[in-house]
N, C-alpha and C positions, 0 to 999 in steps of 0.2 A: 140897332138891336142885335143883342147876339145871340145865336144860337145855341143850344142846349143839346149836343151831341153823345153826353154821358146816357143816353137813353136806350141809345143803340146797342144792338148786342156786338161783341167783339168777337171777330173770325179769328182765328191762327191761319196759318202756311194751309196747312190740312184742309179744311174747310175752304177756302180759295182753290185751291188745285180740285177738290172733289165740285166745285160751281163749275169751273171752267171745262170740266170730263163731263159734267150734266148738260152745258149749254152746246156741248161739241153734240154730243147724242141725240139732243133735241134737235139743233141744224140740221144733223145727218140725217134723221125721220122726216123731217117737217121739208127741206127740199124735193129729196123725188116723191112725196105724195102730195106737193105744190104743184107739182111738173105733170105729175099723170094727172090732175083735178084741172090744172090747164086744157091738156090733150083732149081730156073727158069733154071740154066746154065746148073747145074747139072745131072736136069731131062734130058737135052735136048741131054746131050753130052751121057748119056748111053741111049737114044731110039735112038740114031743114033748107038750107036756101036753096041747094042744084042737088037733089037726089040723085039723079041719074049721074050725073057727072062725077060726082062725091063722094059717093056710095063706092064704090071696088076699090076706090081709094083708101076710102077710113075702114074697106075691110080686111084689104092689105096689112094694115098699122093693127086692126085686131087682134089679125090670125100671128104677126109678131109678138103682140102682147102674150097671146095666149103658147108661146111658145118662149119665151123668157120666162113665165109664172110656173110653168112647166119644168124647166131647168132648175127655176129657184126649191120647186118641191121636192125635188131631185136632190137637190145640196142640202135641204132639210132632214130629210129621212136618210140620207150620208151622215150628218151631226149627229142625230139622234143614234144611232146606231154606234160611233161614238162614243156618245156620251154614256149609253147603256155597256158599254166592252170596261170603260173607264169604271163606271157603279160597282161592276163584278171584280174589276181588279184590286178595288179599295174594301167591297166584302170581305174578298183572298185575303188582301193583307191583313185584316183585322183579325181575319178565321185565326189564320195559321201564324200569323208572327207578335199581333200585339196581344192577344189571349192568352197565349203560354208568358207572354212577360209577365203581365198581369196576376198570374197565377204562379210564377214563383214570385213575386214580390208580395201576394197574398199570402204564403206559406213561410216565407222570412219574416214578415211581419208578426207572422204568429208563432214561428220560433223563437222572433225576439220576444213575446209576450210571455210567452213558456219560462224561457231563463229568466229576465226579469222577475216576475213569480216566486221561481226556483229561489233564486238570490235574497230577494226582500224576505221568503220564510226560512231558509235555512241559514245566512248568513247576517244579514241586516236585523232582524228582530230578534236574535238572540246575543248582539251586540249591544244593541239599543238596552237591551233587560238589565244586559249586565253592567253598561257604563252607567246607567240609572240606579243599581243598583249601589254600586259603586260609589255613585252622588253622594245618596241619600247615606250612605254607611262612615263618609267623609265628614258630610254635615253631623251625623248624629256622636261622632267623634268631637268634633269642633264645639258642638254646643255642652256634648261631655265635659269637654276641658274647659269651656268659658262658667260651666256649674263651680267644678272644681276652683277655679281662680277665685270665683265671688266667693265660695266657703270660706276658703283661706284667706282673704282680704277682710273677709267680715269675722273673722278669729282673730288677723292681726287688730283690727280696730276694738274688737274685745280685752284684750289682754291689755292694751295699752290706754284705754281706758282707765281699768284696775287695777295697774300700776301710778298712776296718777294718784 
């Protein structure tokens, strides 16, 4: 039997590379909180068998936890502070540099509109009037002179009738 694989959705490059950045990430999380749900177990299963023995030990490995998480809050509230300097500098940029662009491309835009305007009423539509008028003055010529022709054809066909 064969398989019927047209079914499947098709990846590009793009989507393969953005799997392989997701499955990296997931590894990256999902190992050390394997590792400390390990510790966790492990701590837990020797203060229940020898307390006394165990215990300054797994409070040893604590008070290190509790001082790595410590550190880690540390380089968090470093990021974030950061990331808030970063916010304010991309505000700035917007305030002061892409606003004024903004705002002369907003005012070209409507000086083009202005001439534009200007042009269509003082120079285009009284072109237009005139080459129209122009047409129509051509044709009424043309059909002038096509009256005249049939007069005159329809006298030659008279006269030569009457000559007959």
């Amino acid at each position: 039997m064969s398989e019927n694989h047209s079914a499947l959705p098709e990846t590009n490059d793009n989507e393969k590379k953005r799997m392989t950045f997701t499955r990296w990430v997931l590894l990256g999380s999902a190992i050390p909180g394997g590792i400390v749900l390990i510790l966790f177990l492990l701590g837990l299963v020797l203060g229940l068998i020898d307390a006394d023995y165990w215990g300054p030990r797994i409070s040893s490995v604590r008070d290190l936890f509790i001082i790595i998480v410590a550190f880690e809050f540390i380089l968090i509230i470093a990021a974030i502070t950061v990331l808030i300097l970063q916010v304010a500098r991309l505000i700035n940029l917007l305030q002061n540099e892409v606003k004024p662009i903004l705002d002369n491309t907003k005012e070209t835009v409507d000086t083009a509109r202005g001439t534009a305007q200007f042009v269509g009423k003082n120079v285009t539509q009284p072109l237009v009037r005139a080459s129209g008028w122009f047409a129509g003055l051509r044709i009424f010529v043309r059909e002038l002179g096509g009256i005249r022709r049939a007069l005159k054809r329809s006298n030659k066909q008279e006269l030569q009738a009457g000559d007959q």
